[in-house]
C-alpha positions in Angstrom: 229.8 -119.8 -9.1 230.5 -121.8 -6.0 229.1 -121.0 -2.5 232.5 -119.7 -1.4 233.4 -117.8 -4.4 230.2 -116.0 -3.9 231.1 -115.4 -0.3 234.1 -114.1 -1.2 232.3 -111.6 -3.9 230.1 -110.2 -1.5 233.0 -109.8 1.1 235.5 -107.8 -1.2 231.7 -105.9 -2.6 231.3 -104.4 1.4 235.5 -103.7 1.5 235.4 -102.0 -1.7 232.0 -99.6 -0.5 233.5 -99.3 2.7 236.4 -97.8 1.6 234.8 -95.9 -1.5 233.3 -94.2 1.3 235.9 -93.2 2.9 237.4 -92.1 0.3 234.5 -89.8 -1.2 233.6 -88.6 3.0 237.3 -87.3 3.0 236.9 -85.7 -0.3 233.7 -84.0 0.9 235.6 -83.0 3.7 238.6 -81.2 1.9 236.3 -79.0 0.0 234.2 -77.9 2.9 237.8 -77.6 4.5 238.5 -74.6 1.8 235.1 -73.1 2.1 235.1 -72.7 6.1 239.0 -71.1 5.5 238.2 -69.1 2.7 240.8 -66.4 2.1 242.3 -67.4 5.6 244.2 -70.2 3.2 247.1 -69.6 1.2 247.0 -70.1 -2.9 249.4 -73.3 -2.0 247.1 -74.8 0.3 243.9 -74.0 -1.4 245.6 -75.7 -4.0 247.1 -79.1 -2.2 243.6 -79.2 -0.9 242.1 -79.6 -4.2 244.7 -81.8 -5.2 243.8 -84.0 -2.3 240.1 -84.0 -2.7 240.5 -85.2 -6.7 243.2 -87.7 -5.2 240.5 -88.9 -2.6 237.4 -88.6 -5.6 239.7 -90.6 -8.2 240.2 -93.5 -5.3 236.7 -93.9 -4.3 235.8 -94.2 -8.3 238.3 -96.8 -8.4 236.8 -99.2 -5.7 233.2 -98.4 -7.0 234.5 -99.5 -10.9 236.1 -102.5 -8.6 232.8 -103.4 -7.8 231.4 -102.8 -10.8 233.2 -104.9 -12.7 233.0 -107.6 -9.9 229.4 -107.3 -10.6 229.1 -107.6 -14.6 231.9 -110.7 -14.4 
């Protein structure tokens, strides 16, 4: 591996952790969303809140198996 390709690794490494992140901080926050609500939310947006915090979990596993495999290749 050249000098650049390794550059290039270790630039899309920090992208993909910065954005896994995100991902898993927004996650974090939908769930703490329903448990400062509590019954104050309906069953629909209980609901679309969970759906959003897998969405968000399922995207930050994604760029950390990004990296991963970076890694191992």
């Amino acid at each position: 591996m050249g000098l650049m390709d390794g550059i290039k690794k270790a630039v899309d490494n920090v992208a993909d952790a910065v954005s896994e992140a995100g991902h898993k901080s927004t996650a974090e926050a939908e769930h703490a969303k329903r448990d400062v609500a509590g019954d104050a939310m309906t069953p629909g947006e209980k609901a679309s809140s969970m759906v959003n915090e897998g969405k968000e979990n399922l995207l930050g596993g994604v760029d950390h198996a990004k990296r991963d495999v970076r890694e191992n290749t």
